[in-house]
Structures are given as C-alpha cells and as structure tokens.
C-alpha positions as CSV (number, residue, x, y, z in Angstrom):
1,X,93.8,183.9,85.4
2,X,92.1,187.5,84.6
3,X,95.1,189.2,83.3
4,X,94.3,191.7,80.6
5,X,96.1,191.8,77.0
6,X,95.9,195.2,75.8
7,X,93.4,198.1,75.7
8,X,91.2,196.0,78.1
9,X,90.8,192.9,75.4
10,X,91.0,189.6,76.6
11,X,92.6,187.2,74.2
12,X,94.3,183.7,74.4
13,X,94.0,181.5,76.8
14,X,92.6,184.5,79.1
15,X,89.2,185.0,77.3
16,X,88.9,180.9,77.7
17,X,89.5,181.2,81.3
18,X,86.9,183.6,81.6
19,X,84.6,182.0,79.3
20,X,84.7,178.9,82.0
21,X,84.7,180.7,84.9
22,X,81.5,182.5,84.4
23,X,79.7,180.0,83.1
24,X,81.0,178.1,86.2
25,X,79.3,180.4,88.1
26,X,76.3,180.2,86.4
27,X,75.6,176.8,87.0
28,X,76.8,177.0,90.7
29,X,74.5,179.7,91.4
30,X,71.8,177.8,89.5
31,X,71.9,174.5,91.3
32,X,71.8,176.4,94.7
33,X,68.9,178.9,94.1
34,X,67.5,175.7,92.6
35,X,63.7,175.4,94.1
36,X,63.6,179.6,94.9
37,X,61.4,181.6,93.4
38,X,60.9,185.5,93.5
39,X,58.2,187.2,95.5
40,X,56.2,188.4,92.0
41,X,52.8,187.3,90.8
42,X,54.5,185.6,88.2
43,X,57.0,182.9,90.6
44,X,60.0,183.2,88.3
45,X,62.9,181.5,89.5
46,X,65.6,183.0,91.3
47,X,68.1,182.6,89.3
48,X,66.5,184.9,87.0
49,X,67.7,187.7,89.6
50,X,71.0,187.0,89.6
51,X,71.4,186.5,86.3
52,X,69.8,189.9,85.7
53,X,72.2,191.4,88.4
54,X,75.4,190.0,86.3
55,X,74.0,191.5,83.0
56,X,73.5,195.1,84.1
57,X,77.2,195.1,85.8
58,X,78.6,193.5,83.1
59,X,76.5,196.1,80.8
60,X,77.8,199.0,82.9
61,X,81.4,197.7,82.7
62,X,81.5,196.7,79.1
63,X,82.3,193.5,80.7
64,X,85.7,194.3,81.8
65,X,85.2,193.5,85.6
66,X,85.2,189.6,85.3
67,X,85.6,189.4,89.1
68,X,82.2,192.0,89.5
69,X,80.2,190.0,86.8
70,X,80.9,186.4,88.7
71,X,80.2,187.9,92.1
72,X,76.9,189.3,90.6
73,X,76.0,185.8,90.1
74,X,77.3,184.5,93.5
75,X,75.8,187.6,95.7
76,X,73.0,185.8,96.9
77,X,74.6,182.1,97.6
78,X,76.0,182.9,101.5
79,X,73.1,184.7,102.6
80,X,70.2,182.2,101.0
81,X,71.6,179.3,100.4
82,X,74.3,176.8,102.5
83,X,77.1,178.0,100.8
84,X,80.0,179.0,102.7
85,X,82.8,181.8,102.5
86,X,85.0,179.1,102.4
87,X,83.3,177.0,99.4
88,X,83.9,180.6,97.6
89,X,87.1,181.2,97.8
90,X,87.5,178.2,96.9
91,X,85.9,177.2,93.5
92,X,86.2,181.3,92.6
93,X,89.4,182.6,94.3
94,X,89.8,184.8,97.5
95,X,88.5,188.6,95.2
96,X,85.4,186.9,94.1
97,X,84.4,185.6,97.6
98,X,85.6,188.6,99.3
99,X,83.0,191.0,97.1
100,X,80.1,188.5,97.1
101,X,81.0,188.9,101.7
102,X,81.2,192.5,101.6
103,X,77.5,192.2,100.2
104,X,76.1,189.7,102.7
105,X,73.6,190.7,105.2
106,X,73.3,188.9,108.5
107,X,70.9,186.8,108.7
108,X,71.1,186.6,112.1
109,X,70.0,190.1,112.4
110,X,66.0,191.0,112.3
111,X,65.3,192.0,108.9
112,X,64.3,195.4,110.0
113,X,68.0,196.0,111.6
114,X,69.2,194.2,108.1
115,X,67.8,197.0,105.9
116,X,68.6,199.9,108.1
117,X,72.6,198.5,108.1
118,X,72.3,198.3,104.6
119,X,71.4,202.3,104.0
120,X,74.1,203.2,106.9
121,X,77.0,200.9,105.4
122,X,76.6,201.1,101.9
123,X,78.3,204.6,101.4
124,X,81.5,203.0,103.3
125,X,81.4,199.8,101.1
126,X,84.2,199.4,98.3
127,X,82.8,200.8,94.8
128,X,82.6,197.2,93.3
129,X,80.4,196.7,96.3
130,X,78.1,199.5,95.7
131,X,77.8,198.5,92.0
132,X,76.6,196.0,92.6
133,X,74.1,196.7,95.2
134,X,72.7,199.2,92.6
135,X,72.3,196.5,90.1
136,X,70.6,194.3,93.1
137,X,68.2,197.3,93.6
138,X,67.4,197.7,89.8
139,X,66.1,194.1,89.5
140,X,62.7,195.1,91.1
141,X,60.2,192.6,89.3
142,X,59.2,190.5,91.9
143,X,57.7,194.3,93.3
144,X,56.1,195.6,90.6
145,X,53.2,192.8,90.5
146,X,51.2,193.5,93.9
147,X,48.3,191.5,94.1
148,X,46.5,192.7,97.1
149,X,46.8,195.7,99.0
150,X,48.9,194.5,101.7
151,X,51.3,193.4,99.4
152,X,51.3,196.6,97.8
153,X,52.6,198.9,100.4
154,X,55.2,196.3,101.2
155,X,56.3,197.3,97.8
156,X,55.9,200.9,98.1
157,X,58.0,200.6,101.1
158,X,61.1,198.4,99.4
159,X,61.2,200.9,96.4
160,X,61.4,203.8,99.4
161,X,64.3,201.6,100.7
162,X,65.7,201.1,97.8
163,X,66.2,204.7,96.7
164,X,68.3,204.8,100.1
165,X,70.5,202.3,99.6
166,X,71.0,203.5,95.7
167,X,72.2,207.2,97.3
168,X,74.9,205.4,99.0
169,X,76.0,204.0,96.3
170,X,76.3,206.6,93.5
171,X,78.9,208.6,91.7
172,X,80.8,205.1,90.8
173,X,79.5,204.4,87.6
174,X,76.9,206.8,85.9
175,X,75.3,204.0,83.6
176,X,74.3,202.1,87.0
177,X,73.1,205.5,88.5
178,X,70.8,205.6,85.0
179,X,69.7,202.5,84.7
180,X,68.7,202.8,88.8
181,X,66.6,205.8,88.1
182,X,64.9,204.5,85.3
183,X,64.0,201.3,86.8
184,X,62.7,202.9,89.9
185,X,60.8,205.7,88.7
186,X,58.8,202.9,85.8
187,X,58.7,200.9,89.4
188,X,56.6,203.5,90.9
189,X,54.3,204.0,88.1
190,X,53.5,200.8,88.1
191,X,52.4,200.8,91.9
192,X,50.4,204.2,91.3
193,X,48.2,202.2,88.4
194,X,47.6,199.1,90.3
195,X,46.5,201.3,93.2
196,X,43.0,201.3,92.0
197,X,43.1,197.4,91.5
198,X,42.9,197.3,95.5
C-alpha cells in the first residue's frame, strides 16, 4: 500500500492510496474528537490539535513517513476517545496502530504518575515515537491563553514538562528539535506578559 517509486516519490496507484488513507484518518479522528475542545481561552476544537501534530511531522519529513503523518492524526483516539487497538489495526493496518500504542498513556494511571512515565520512557521509545511526541509538545495553544492566575502556573508547569519530555526525544530529526524550541521559548514569553494580567 506505501511502497515507494523512486527517490522517495510516490506515483501511481501508490500516491492514490495515500491520498485515501489520510484523508481517512482525518475524518476518523474528526468524528471521534467530535464534541472536544482544547483547554485555551479560545475552545477550539480538538481536532485542531491533531491536525496540527500531522502537519509539523509531515513538515519535518517532507511527507515521506505516511505511516508517522496518519498516526499523528490517530495519537489521541485510544487514550481520549473509545477507540480500541483493535479498531486501529484494523481500518489503518498493524504499523499505524502500533505507533499511535507506543504513544498512549494509561489512563488508568494518576495523571501525575502519567507525566512522570512520559519523561522516563520517552528516551527508550522508537524514533517515530519520539517525533511525534515532539510535535505533540509543539502544539501548545491551548497553554498560552491563561486567564486567571491559577490557570497560569498550571501552564508554566506543562511548558516545564514539556521541555522534559522534548530532551528525550531529540537528535532524531533537527527540524522537530527547531520547531520545539521555537514554539516553547514564544510559549514562555507569552506567560511572562500575561503575568501582570493576574
């Protein structure tokens, strides 16, 4: 289905196939974030987050990772939604539900325990994984519109975390390792000017 023609060029049938299968994902991803809404001031819909996440990898992989860009989409579906592993693997294949696993916290798990596995595992993750946890840390939004104070250091504390989890995940793909370091350092200036709003 993702078989490549050439100096990384998709052609044929194989660039239809992908065409279908993204947009596939799109609209699974879409209908099951349906109703969630990021954490920002402004409410934008979740799907906005994902579909952010799937740009920057494909972005940092000149869209040549068809399997990374659809699990971008997907990475949220088994940890906030009622999708399965199983459902996955089968409307995506086996590879796609494997990455969007690898990725999954436990929900079962108190979030505090969540986050601290995250900064331990990461570094061991496979380096598909830890792309595209760093393009899940560069979407920061929904954290750069505090509206009290309380809600503020909450946000000072995720882009603290954050900065963890990228470490674990660098030295796989130096446009991802940018784009992070952009993102978070405009993230914090942000904070430090709505500081006197409070």
């Amino acid at each position: 289905l993702w078989r490549r023609i050439g100096n990384g060029i998709w052609k044929g049938d194989a660039m239809s196939d992908l065409v279908v299968l993204i947009t596939k994902a799109f609209d699974f991803t879409a209908r099951k974030h349906v109703g969630q809404r990021r954490k920002g001031a402004d409410q934008e819909p979740y799907v906005n987050h994902v579909a952010e996440v799937a740009r920057l990898l494909a972005e940092a992989t000149n869209g040549q990772d068809p399997v990374l860009i659809v699990a971008g989409l997907l990475h949220d579906t088994v940890e906030d939604t009622d999708t399965t592993y199983e459902k996955l693997k089968a409307e995506f294949g086996q590879e796609v539900a494997n990455l969007v696993l690898e990725v999954t916290d436990d929900k079962s798990l108190p979030k505090d325990v969540r986050k601290r596995l995250q900064v331990e595992t990461v570094g061991k993750k496979s380096d598909r994984a830890k792309m595209l946890k760093l393009a899940d840390q560069q979407s920061v939004r929904d954290h750069q519109q505090p509206t009290d104070r309380l809600v503020l250091e909450a946000a000072e504390g995720y882009f603290e975390w954050a900065a963890q989890v990228a470490e674990g995940c660098r030295g796989v793909n130096g446009a991802l390792d940018e784009a992070f370091d952009a993102a978070h350092v405009a993230g914090i200036e942000v904070l430090v000017g709505s500081k006197s709003n409070f």
